[in-house]
C-alpha positions as CSV (number, residue, x, y, z in Angstrom):
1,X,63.7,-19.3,-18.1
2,X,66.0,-16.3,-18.4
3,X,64.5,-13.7,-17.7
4,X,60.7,-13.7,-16.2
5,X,58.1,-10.4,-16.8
6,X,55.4,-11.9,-14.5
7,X,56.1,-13.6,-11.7
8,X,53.5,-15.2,-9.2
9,X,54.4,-16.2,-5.4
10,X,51.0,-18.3,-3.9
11,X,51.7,-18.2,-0.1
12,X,54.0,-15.0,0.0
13,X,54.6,-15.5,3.9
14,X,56.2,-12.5,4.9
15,X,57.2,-11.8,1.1
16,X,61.0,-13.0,1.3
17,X,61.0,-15.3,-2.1
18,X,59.1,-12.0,-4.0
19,X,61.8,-9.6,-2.8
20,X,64.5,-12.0,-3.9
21,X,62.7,-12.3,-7.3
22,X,62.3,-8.5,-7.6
23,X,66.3,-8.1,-6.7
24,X,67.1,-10.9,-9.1
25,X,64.3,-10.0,-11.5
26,X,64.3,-6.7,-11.9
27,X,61.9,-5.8,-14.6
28,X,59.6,-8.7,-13.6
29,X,55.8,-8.0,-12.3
30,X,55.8,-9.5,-9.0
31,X,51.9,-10.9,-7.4
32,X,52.3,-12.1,-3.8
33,X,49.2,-13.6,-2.2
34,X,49.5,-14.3,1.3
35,X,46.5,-16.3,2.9
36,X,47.0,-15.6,6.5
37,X,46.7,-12.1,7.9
38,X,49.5,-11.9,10.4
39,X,51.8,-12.8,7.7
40,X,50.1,-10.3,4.9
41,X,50.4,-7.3,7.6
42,X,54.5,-8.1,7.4
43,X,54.7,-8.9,3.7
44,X,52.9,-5.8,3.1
45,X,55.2,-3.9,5.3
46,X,58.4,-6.1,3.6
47,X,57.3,-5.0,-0.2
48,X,56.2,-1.8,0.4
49,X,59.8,-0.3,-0.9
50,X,59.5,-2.4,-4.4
51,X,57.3,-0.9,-7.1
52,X,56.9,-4.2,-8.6
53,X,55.4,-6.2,-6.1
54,X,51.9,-6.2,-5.7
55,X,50.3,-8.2,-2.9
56,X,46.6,-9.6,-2.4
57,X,45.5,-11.2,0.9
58,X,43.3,-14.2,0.0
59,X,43.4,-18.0,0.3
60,X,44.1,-19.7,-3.0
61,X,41.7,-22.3,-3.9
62,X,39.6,-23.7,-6.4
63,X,36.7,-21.9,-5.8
64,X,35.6,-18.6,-4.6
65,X,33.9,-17.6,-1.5
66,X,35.7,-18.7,2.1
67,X,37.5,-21.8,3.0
68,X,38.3,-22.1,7.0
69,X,41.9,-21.0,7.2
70,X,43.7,-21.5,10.4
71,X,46.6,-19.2,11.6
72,X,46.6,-19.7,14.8
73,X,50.0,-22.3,14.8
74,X,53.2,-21.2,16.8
75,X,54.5,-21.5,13.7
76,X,53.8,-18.5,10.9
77,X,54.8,-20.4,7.8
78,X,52.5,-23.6,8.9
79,X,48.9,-22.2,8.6
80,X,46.6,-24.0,6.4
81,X,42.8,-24.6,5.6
82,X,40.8,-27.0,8.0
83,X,37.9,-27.3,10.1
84,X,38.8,-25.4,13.1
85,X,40.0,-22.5,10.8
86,X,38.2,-19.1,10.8
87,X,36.6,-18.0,7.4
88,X,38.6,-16.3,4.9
89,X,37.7,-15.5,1.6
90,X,39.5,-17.5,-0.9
91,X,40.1,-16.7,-4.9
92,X,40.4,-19.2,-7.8
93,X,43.6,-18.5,-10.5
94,X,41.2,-17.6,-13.0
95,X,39.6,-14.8,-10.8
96,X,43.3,-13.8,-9.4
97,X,44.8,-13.6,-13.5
98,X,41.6,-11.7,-14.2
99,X,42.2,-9.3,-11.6
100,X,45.8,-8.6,-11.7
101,X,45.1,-8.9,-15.8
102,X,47.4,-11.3,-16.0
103,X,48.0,-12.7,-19.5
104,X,50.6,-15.5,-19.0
105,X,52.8,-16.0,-15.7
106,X,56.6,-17.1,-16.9
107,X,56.8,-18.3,-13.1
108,X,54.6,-19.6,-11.0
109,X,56.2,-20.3,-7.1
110,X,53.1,-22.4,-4.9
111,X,54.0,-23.2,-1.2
112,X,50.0,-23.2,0.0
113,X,50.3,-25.9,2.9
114,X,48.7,-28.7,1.3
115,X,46.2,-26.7,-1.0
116,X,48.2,-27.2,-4.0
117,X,46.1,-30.7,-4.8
118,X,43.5,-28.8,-4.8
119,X,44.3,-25.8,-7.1
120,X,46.7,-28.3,-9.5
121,X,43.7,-30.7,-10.3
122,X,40.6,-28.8,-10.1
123,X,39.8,-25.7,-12.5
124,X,42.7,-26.4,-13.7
125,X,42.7,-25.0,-17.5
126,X,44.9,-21.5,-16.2
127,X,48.0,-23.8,-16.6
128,X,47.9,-23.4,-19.6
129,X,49.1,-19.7,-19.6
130,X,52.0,-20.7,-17.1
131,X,55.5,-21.8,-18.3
132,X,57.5,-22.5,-14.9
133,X,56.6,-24.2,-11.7
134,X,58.4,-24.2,-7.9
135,X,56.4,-26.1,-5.5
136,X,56.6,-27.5,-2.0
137,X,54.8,-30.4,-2.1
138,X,52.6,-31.6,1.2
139,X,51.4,-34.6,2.4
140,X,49.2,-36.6,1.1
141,X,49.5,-35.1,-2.4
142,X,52.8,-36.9,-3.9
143,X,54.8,-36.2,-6.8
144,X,53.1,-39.1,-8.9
145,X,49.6,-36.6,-8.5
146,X,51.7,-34.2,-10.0
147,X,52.9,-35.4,-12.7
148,X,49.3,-36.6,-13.7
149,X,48.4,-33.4,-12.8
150,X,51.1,-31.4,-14.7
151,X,51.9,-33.6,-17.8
152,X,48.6,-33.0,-19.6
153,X,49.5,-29.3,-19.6
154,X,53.4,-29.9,-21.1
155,X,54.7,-29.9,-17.8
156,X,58.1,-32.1,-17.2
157,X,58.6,-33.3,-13.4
């Protein structure tokens, strides 16, 4: 990968990965979704300046509608979806490419807090318009679930 046009950043945070790809990557698309609210109001406020980043507050999943999505952690960069979460609405990768018009994403960066099972394995058939992947895995999904996940797709771990 030399030199990425479209660039995706599932769980944006505060947006500091998508203004170091838009500084690095300068005529690259930039799509940061941010799940939690807090953190969208500051990675709004972050990108604002760059023309190429375009942001989208949702949860990532494999389905639409709302997941509980808790954000209320010390911790900014630790909320996730679980029971005592409030709604949120969440959006599949399909729906997301469809409404960004996204043809093909030449890098995909996922750091969803343990959602990334769930979005790697399910609905799964967008991977196939996606050539790079970062991830931060999370417990209990484990690098053997993503290379079974990932190798039917072309993907090398």
């Amino acid at each position: 990968m030399i030199n990425p046009k479209v660039i995706v950043d599932l769980g944006a945070h505060v947006g500091f990965t998508s203004i170091y790809y838009s500084l690095i990557y300068e005529s690259a698309i930039i799509f940061s979704i941010e799940a939690s609210k807090k953190n969208y109001e500051f990675l709004s406020y972050n990108t604002k300046s760059f023309e190429n980043i375009y942001t989208l507050q949702k949860v990532i999943y494999s389905k639409e509608g709302y997941v509980k999505f808790n954000e209320d952690n010390v911790f900014s960069y630790n909320n996730k979806i679980n029971d005592s979460g409030k709604p949120t609405e969440c959006i599949t990768m399909n729906a997301l490419m469809k409404y960004f018009e996204i043809e093909k994403i030449d890098l995909l960066k996922i750091d969803i807090e343990g959602a990334e099972a769930e979005i790697l394995n399910t609905n799964n058939n967008w991977l196939n318009k996606v050539d790079n992947i970062i991830i931060e895995l999370h417990r209990p999904y484990n690098i053997k679930e993503l290379e079974k996940d990932l190798n039917k797709f072309g993907f090398e771990v």
